[in-house]
N, C-alpha and C positions, 0 to 999 in steps of 0.2 A: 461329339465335338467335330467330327471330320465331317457328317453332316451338312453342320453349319455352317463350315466353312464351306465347305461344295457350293450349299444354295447361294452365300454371297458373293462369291466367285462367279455362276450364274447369274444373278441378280444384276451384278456391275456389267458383264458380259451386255445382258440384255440394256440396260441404259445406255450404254457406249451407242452399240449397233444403232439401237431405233433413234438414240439422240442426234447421229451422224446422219441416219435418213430423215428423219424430221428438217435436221439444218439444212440439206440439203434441197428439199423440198421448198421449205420457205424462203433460201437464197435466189432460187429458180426463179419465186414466182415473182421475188421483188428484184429484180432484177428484167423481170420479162417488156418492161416498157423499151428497155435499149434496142430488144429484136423489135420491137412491135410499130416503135413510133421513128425507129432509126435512127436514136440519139445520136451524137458525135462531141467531139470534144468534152469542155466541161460540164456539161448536163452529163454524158456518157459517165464519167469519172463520180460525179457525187452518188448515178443511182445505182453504179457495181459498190462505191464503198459503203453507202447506207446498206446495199444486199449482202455484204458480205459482213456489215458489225449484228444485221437480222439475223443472218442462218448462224454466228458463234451465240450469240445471245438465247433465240431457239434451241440450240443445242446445249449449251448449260443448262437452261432452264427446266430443260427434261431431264436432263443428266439427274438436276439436283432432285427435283420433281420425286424422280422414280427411288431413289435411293432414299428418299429421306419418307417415303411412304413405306417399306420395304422396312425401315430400321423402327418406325411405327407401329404396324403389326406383329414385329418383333418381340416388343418390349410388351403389347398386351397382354394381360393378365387373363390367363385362361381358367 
């Protein structure tokens, strides 16, 4: 039982982390036209808020992703 709990304790552990570096990642890159093309004003403003609703969205996505594969191989019948 303690186990169990351990690995999914781990398990959430690991989805947090890499779901944060993933969003991270992906905010970066969409985001990267502001450094690149030297947005300003409202162009500047839509393409950090589009990069910033990308890298929460990214980061759920894996979050859910990893946990719900995790809770999958779980439940396999061995």
């Amino acid at each position: 039982m303690a186990a169990e709990r351990d690995a999914r304790t781990v398990e959430i552990g690991y989805a947090l982390v890499t779901g944060v570096f993933l969003g991270a990642v992906a905010g970066l890159a969409l985001a990267s036209p502001v450094l690149v093309l030297g947005l300003r004003g409202t162009a500047m403003t839509a393409v950090l808020g589009t990069a910033a609703v990308g890298a929460v969205g990214v980061s759920g996505a894996w979050v859910v992703r990893v946990l719900w594969r995790f809770d999958r191989g779980r439940r396999r019948p061995e």
